[in-house]
C-alpha positions as CSV (number, residue, x, y, z in Angstrom):
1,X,73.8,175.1,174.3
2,X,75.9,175.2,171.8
3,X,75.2,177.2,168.3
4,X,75.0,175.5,165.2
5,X,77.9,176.0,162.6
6,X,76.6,177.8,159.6
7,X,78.8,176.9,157.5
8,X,77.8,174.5,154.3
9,X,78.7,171.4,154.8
10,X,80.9,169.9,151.3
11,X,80.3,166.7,150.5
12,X,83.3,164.2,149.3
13,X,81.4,164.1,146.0
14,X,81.1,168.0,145.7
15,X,85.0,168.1,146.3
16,X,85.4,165.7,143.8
17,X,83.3,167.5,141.1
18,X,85.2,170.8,142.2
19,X,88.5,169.3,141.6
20,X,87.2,168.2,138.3
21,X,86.2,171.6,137.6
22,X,89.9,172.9,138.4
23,X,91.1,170.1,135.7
24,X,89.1,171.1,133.0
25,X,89.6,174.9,133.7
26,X,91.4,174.9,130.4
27,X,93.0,178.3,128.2
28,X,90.5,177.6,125.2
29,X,91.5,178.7,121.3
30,X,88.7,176.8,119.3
31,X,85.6,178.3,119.6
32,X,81.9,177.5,118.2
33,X,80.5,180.8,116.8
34,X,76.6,180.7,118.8
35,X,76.3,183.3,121.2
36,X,75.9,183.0,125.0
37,X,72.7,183.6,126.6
38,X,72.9,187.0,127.8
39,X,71.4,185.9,131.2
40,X,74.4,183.5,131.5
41,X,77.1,186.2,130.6
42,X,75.6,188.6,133.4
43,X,75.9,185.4,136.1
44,X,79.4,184.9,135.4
45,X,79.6,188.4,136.0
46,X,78.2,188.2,139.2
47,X,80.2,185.3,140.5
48,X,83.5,187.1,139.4
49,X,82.3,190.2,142.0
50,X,82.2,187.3,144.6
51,X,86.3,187.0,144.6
52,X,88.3,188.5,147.5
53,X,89.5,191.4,147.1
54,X,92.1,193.9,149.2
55,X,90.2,196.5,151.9
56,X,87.0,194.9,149.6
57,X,88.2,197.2,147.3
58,X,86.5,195.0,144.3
59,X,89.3,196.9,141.8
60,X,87.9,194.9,139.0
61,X,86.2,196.4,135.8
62,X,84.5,193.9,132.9
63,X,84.2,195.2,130.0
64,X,82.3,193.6,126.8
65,X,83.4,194.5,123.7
66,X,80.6,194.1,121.6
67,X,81.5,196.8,118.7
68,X,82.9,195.1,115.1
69,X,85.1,198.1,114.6
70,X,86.5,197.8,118.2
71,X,87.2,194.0,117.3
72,X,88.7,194.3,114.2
73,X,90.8,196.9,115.8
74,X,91.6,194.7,118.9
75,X,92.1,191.9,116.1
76,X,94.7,193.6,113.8
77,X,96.4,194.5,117.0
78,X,97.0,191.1,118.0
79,X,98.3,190.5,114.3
80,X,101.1,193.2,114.5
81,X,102.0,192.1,118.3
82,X,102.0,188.0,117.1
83,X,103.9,189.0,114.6
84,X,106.7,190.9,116.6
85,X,106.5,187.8,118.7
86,X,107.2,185.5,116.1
87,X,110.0,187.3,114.9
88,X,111.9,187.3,118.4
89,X,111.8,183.9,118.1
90,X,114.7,181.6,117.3
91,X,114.3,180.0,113.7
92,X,113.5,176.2,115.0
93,X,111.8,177.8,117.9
94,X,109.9,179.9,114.9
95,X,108.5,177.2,113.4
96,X,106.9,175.6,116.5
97,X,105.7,178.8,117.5
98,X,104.0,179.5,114.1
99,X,101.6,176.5,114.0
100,X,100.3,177.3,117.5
101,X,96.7,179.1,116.8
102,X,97.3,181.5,120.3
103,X,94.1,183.6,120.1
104,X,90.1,182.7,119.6
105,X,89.8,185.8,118.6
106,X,88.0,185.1,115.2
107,X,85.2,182.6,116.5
108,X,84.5,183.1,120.0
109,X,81.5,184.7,120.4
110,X,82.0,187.3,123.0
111,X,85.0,189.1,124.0
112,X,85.5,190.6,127.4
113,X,88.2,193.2,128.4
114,X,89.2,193.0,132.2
115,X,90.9,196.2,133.6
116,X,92.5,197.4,137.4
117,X,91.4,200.4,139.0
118,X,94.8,200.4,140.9
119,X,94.1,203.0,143.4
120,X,89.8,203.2,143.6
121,X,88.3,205.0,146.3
122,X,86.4,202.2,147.7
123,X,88.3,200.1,150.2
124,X,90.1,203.6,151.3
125,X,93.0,202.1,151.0
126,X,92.5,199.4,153.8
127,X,96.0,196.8,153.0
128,X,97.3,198.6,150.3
129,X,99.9,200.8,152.2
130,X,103.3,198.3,151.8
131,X,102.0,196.6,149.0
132,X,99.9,198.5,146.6
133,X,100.3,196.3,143.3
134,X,97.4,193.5,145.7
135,X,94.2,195.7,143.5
136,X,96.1,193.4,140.6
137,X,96.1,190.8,141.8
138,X,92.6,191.0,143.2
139,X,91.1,192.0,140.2
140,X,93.0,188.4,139.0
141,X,91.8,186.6,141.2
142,X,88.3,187.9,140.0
143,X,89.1,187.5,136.4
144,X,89.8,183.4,137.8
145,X,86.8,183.2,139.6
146,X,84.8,184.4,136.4
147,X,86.9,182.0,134.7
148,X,86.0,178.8,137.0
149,X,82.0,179.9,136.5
150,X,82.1,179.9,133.1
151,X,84.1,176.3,133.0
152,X,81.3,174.8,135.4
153,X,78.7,176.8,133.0
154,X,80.0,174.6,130.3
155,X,82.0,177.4,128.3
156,X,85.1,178.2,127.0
157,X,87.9,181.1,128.1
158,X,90.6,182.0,126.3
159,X,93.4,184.7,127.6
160,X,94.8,186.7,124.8
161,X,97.8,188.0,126.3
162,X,100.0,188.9,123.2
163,X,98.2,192.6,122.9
164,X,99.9,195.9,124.0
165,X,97.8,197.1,126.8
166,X,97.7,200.9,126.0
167,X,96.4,200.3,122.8
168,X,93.7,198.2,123.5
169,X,92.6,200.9,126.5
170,X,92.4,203.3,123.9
171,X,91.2,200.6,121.4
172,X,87.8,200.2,124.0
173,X,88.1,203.7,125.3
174,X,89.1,202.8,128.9
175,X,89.3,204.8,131.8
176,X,92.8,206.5,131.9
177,X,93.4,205.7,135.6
178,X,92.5,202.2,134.3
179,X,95.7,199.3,134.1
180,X,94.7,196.9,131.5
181,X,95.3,193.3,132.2
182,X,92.8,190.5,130.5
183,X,91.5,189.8,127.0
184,X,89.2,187.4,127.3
185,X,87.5,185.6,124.3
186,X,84.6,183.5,126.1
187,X,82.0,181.0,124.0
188,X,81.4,177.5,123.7
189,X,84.6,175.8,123.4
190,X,84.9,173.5,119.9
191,X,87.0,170.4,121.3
192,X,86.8,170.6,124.9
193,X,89.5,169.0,126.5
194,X,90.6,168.3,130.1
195,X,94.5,169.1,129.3
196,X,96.6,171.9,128.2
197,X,96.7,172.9,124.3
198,X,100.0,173.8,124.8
199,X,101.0,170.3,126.4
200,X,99.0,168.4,123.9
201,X,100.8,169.7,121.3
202,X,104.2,169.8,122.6
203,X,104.8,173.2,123.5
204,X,105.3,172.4,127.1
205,X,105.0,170.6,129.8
206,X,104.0,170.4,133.5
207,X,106.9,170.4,135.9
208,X,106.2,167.6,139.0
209,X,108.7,170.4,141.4
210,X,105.8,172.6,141.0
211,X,103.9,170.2,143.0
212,X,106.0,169.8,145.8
213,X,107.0,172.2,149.1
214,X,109.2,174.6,149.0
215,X,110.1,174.3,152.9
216,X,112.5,176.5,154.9
């Protein structure tokens, strides 16, 4: 007799809802101020722990940052690193770059702080050996998964990248053997949309070759 498959069987509708999740996973930078139901922040959480993760090493550490002083510091951080940014920039390219509001910072609600423990204990090292940077991207691939939850939970993320990670470590008081890699800003998005901000506004746009094979 043969045993039954345990796996879930997905419907063409769920696949269709899922792909319309993956379109409106979107880098949010407008933010409504009201909070998040603490309940809902620690499910997100959860989910995120249910990405894959090298020797099930689960490298990943979520940090709120729920202090105003550690804000304001993570805040005026961002300021002095935009503004390096900026001035790198070419002066036509200046000007496009300057109306582009690149972090939620200000309104959203909750901010989260993702770190790497690049070498933890747990896992013992299992698939690490030639290729020791895969705790990264695990703990990405954790920090997408959150990411996806909190799209299908109706909320907004936003990934403030334009920060110098050993000052914000210090800035939250992060483990030392800690790599920093994530600023999130996460709330309820103000103009939800199902396309890039960066694309509606002209930044940039999708390239079709992305979407095709590379065969060899």
């Amino acid at each position: 007799m043969t045993e039954p498959d345990p796996r879930p069987a997905f419907s063409d509708d769920f696949r269709a809802q899922l792909d319309r999740l993956f379109v409106w996973r979107r880098d949010v930078r407008h933010f409504r101020t009201d909070p998040v139901d603490p309940a809902v922040l620690d499910g997100l959480l959860a989910t995120a722990c249910l990405a894959p993760s090298v020797g099930l090493s689960e490298p990943w550490r979520f940090m709120r940052v729920d202090s105003p002083a550690r804000r304001a510091a993570v805040r005026a951080e961002f300021a002095r690193c935009n503004a390096d940014a900026l001035a790198a920039r070419t002066e036509e390219d200046a000007a496009r770059y300057a109306t582009l509001k690149l972090a939620g910072l200000d309104r959203a609600p909750h901010h989260v702080a993702v770190f790497c423990d690049a070498d933890p204990a747990q896992g013992r090292g299992l698939g690490r050996l030639t290729m020791p940077q895969t705790t990264v991207w695990s703990a990405v691939m954790a920090v997408h998964t959150f990411w996806l939850a909190a799209t299908a939970a109706g909320l907004g993320v936003g990934w403030v990248s334009i920060l110098d990670p050993q000052q914000i470590a210090r800035i939250v008081d992060a483990d030392p053997r800690w790599t920093f890699l994530a600023y999130l800003c996460v709330g309820y998005a103000q103009d939800p949309s199902d396309s890039p901000e960066l694309e509606r506004r002209g930044w940039e746009r999708r390239d079709p070759a992305r979407r095709a094979w590379i065969v060899r």
